[in-house]
N, C-alpha and C positions, 0 to 999 in steps of 0.2 A: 150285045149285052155287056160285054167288057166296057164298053165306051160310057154304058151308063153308071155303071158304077165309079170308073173313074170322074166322071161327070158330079158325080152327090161329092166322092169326095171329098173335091175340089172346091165346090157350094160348101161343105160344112169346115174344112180350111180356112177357106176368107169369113164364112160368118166369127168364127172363134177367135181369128186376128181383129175383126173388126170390133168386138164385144171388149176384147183386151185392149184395143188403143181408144176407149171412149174418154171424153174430158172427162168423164166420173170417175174413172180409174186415179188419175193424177193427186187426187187428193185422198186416195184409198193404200191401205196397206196391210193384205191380209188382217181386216175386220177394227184397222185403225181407219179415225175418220175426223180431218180438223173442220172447224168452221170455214170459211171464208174468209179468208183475212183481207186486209188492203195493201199494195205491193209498198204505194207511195210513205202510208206508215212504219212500214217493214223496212223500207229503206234508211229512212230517217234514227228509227231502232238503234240499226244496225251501227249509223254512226254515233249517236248516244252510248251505245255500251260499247264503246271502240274498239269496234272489229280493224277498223281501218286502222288500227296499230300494226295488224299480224297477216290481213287480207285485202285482195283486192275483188272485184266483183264485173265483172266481163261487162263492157259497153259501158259504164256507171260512171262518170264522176264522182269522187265522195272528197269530201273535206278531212284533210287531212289533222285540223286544228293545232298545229304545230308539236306534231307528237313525235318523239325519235323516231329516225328511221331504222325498220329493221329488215330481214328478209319476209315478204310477203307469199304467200298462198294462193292462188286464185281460185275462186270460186267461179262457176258457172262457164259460159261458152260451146264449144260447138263439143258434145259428148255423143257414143254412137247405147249407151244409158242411163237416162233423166235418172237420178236418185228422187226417190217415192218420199211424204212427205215425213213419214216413221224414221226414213234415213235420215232425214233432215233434222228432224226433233231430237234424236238418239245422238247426234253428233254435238248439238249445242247443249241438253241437259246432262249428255254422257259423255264427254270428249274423251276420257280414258278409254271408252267402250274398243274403239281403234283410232290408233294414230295413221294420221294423213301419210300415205304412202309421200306425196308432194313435200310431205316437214322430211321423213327420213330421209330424200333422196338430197337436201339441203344437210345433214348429216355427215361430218366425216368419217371415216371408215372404220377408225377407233370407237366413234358414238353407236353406230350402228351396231357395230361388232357385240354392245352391250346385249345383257339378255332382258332387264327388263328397263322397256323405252317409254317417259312417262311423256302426255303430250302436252305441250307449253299451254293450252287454251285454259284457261281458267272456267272456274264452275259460276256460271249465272244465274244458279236453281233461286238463291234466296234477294237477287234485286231483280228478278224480272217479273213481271207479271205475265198470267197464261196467254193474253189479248195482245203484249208487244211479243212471247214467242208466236204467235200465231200468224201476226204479221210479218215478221221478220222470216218467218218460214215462206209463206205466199211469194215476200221480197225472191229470197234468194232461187225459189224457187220457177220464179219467172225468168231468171238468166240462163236459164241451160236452154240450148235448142240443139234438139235430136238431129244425128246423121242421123237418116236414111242410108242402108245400103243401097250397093248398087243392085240393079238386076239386068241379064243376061235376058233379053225378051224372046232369043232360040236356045233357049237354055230347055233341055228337056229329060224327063227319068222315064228312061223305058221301065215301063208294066211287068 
């Protein structure tokens, strides 16, 4: 009888991981929800509103258009947590919302030390259109690819 019950458990474990890792989720964010955007336009965006000033973008080529150079930011790459598309949207219409852990640690120890840290990224609310953040979201949003952990396949919890 113990074995069946450990048995449902386990069935209703993986259903409830599986229901959380569906492709529906990725564009869900507790009860936010974007269209469908296109990466290839998101990309393009991305260089138009020159991000490539302040960021780079894992795997990407982007033109750089002869802009100064300064210290860059990376977006996207191998993360073991996809930020959700809310996180995504809240970062470029809200960059004060939180500062890039990645800008402070470019920070010297006097800048840090301050108490209130404002973040260099400029506010794009009033030249962007909702259709280039949408895209530009989808963009950047296709650059992160999930660790997997590892697992232990004699890894086991006594009962």
């Amino acid at each position: 009888m113990k074995r069946i019950g450990i048995g449902i458990s386990l069935m209703a474990a993986i259903a409830f991981l599986a229901i959380g890792c569906s492709e529906e989720r990725k564009t869900h964010s507790r009860g936010f929800h974007l269209p469908e955007g296109d990466v290839e336009i998101g990309k393009t965006t991305f260089a138009d509103m020159q991000c490539v000033l302040c960021h780079t973008v894992s795997g990407v080529e982007l033109p750089d258009r002869g802009l100064p150079s300064l210290p860059k930011i990376a977006i996207g790459g191998e993360v073991h947590r996809v930020h959700s598309y809310g996180e995504l949207v809240t970062s470029i219409i809200s960059p004060e919302h939180v500062v890039s852990p990645k800008y402070l640690a470019m920070l010297s120890k006097e800048e840090r030390a301050k108490e209130d840290i404002d973040s260099p990224m400029p506010v794009f609310n009033e030249e962007m259109t909702v259709q280039q953040l949408i895209d530009l979201v989808a963009f950047l949003h296709s650059r992160y690819q999930l660790i997997e952990p590892e697992s232990d396949p004699y890894f086991y919890v006594m009962p």
